[in-house]
C-alpha positions as CSV (number, residue, x, y, z in Angstrom):
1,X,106.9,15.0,2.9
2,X,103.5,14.7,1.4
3,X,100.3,16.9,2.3
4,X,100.1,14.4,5.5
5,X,102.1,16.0,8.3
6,X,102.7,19.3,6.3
7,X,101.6,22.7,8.6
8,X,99.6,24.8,6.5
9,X,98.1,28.6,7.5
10,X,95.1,29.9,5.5
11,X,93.9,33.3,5.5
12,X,90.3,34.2,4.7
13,X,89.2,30.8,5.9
14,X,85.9,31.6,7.5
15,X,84.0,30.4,4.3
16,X,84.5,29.9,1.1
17,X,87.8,28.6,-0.8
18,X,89.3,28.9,2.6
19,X,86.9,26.7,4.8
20,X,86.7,24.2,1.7
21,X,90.9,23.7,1.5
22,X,90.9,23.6,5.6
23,X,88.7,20.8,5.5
24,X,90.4,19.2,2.3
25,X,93.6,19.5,3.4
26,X,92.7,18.2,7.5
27,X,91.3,15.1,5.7
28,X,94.6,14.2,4.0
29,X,96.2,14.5,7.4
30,X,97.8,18.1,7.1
31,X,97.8,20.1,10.4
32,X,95.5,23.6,9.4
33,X,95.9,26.8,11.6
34,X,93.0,28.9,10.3
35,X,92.4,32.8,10.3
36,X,89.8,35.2,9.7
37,X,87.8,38.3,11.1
38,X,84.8,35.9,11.8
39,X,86.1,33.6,14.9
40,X,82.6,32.1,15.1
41,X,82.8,30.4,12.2
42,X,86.6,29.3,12.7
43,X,85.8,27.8,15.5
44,X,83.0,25.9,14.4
45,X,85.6,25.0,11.6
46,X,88.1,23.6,13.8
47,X,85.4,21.6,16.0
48,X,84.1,20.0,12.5
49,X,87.8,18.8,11.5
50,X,88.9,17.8,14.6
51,X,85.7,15.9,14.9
52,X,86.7,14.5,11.5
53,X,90.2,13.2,12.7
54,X,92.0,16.5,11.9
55,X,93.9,19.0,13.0
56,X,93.3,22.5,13.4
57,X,93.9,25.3,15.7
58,X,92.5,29.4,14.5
59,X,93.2,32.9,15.6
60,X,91.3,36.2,14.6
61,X,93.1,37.5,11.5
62,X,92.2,41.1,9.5
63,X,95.0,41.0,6.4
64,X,95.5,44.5,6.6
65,X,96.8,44.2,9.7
66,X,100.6,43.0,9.6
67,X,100.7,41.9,13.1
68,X,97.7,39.5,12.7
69,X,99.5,37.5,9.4
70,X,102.6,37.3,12.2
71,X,100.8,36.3,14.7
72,X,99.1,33.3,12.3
73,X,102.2,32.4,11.5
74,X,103.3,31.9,15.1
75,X,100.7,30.3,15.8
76,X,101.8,27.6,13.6
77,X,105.2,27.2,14.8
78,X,104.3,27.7,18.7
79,X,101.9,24.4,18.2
80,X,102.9,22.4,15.5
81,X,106.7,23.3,15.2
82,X,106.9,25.1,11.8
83,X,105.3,26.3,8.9
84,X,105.0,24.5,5.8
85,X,102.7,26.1,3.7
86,X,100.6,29.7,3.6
87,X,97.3,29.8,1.5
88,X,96.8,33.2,1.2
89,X,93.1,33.2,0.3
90,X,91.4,36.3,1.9
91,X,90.0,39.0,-0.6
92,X,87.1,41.4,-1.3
93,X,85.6,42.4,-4.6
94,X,84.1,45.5,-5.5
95,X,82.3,45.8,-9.2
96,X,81.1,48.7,-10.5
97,X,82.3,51.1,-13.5
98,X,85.5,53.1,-12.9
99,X,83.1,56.0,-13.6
100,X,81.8,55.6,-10.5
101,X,85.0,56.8,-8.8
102,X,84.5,54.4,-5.8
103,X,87.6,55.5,-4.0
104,X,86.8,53.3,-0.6
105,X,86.2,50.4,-2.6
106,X,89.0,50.8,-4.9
107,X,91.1,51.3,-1.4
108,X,89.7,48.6,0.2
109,X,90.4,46.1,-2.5
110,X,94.3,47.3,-2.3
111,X,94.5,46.7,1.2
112,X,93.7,43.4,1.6
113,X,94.4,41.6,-1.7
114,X,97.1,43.5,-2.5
115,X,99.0,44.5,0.7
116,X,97.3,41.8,2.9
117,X,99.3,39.1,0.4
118,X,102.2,41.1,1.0
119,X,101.4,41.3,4.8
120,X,101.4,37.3,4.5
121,X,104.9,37.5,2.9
122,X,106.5,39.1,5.1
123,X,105.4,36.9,8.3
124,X,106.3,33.9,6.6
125,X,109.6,34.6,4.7
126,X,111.8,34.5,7.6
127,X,110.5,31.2,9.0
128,X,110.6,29.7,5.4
129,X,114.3,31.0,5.6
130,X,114.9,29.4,9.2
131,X,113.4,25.9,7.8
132,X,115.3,26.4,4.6
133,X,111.6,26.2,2.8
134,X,108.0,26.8,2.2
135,X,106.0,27.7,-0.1
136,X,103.0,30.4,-0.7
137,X,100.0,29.3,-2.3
138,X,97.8,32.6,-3.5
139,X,94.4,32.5,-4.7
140,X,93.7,35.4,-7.2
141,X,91.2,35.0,-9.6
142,X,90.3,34.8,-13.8
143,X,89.3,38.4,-13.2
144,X,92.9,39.5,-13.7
145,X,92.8,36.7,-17.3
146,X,90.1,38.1,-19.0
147,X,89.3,41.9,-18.0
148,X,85.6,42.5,-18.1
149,X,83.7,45.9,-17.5
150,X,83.2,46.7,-13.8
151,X,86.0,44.7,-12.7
152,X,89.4,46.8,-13.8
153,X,90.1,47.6,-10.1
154,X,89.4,43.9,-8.7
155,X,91.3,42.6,-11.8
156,X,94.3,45.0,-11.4
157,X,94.7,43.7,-7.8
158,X,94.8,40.3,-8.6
159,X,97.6,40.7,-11.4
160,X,99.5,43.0,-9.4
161,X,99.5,39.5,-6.9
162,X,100.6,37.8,-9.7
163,X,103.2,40.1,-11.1
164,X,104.3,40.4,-7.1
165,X,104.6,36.3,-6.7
166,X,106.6,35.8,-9.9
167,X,109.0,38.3,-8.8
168,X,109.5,36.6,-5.7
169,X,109.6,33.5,-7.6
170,X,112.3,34.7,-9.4
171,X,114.5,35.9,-6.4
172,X,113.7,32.4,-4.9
173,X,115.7,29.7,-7.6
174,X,117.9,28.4,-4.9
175,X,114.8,25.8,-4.4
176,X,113.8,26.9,-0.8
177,X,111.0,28.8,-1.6
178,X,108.1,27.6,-4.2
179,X,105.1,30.1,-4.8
180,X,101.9,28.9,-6.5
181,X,99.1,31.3,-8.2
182,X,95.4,29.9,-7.8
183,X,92.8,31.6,-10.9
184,X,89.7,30.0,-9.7
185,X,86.8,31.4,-12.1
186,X,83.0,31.4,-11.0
187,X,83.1,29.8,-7.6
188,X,79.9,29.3,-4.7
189,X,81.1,31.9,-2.0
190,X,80.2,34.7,-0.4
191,X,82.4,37.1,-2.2
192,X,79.6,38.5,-4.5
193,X,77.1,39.2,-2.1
194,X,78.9,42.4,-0.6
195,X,80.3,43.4,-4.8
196,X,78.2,46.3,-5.7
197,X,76.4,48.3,-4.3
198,X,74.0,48.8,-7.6
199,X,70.9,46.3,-7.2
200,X,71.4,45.6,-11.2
201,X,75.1,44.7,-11.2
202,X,75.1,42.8,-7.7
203,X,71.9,40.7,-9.3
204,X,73.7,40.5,-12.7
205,X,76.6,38.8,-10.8
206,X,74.6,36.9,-8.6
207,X,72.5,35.2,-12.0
208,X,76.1,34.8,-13.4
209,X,77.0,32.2,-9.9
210,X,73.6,31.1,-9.7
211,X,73.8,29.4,-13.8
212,X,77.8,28.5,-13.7
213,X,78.7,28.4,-10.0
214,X,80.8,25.2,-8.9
215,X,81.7,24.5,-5.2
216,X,84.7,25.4,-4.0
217,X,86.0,21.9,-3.2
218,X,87.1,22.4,-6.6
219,X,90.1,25.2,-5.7
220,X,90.5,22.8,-2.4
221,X,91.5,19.9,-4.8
222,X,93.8,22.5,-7.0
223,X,95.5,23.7,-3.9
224,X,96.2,20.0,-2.5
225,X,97.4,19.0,-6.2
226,X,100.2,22.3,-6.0
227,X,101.1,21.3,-2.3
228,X,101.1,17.4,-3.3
229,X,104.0,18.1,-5.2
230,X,107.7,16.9,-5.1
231,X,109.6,19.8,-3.3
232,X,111.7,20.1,-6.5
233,X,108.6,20.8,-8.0
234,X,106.9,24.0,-8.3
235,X,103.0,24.6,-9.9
236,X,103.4,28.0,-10.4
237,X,99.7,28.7,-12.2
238,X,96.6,26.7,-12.1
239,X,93.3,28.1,-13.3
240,X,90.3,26.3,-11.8
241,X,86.7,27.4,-13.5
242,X,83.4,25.9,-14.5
243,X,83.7,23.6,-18.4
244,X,81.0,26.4,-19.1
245,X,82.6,29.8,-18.3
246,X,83.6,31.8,-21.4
């Protein structure tokens, strides 16, 4: 099976990397179920692939909530039959010094890039099991390559995804499960507008997008390429980033 017919879930998919590999992946015939805390937007998503030739269906999803990545991945089997595929894309950033001792940041990022992945894991393992495959695509980030100041917590989140998806991996040789990491760099989203609460740092960042910045098609291409794949093939780490990122 190629992307066309595959069942693919996305998290985080309200903008983004996760709007961006919906649409891809609807255009190369996959069917999408879509989730995210802004059910506005997802359903203005699923009217714009359907309208495209798609097919897409969404439900409200909060990662931290373990009921909502079940009831995604329900949602999938209940209207397309199974579950091929889970993106796990939805995350938060917070930058700022550790000096700063921003506890509900800090918390926050935990909760939904960290246990929000494993949230996602859990929902889909047994129906991967059931099938006798799947496989989880996660986007993490270059943060967690090259630590920088006012990124440690961010960073440690991401490679504590990493760490988590190669264990998995790991437990997973019999071939029904494949896991793909995603290390997009500087990417056009949203996820740097809500960062810092400084006016200097958030700016800073913002310049940083502005000058290297490349749309997020880009991931949606890397994702498609891991998912294109043979199923005894596994892409187990892509980095994605602008030619002019350091």
């Amino acid at each position: 099976m190629t992307i066309n017919g595959k069942v693919v879930a996305i998290t985080g998919a309200s903008s983004g990397i996760g709007a961006a590999t919906a649409r891809h992946l609807g255009s190369l015939g996959a069917a999408v179920v879509v989730g995210a805390r802004r059910t506005d937007r997802l359903d203005h998503l699923v009217t714009e692939i359907g309208q495209a030739g798609g097919s897409a269906v969404a439900t409200r999803v909060d990662v931290t909530s373990p009921d909502d990545l079940k009831s995604l991945v329900a949602l999938a089997v209940e209207r397309f039959g199974r579950l091929d595929v889970l993106v796990g894309n939805a995350g938060i950033s917070r930058i700022g010094p550790m000096a700063d001792l921003d506890i509900e940041g800090w918390s926050a990022m935990v909760d939904v890039n960290v246990k929000g992945i494993l949230h996602g894991i859990a929902a889909a393992l047994p129906v991967f099991a059931r099938q006798g495959g799947g496989h989880l695509v996660t986007v993490v980030s270059t943060s967690g390559l090259k630590i920088v100041p006012t990124q440690a917590v961010y960073a440690g989140t991401k490679n504590a995804v990493r760490t988590l998806l190669e264990g998995l991996r790991q437990e997973s040789t019999a071939g029904a499960l494949r896991t793909t990491s995603i290390s997009p760099g500087y990417i056009r989203t949203e996820l740097i507008d809500n960062a810092a609460d400084d006016p200097a740092v958030r700016e800073q960042a913002q310049r940083n997008m502005a000058d290297l910045g490349i749309d997020a098609t880009a991931v949606a291409r890397a994702i498609a390429f891991a998912i294109d794949q043979p199923e005894d093939v596994e892409i187990g780490d892509l980095t994605i980033r602008p030619t002019r990122q350091g």
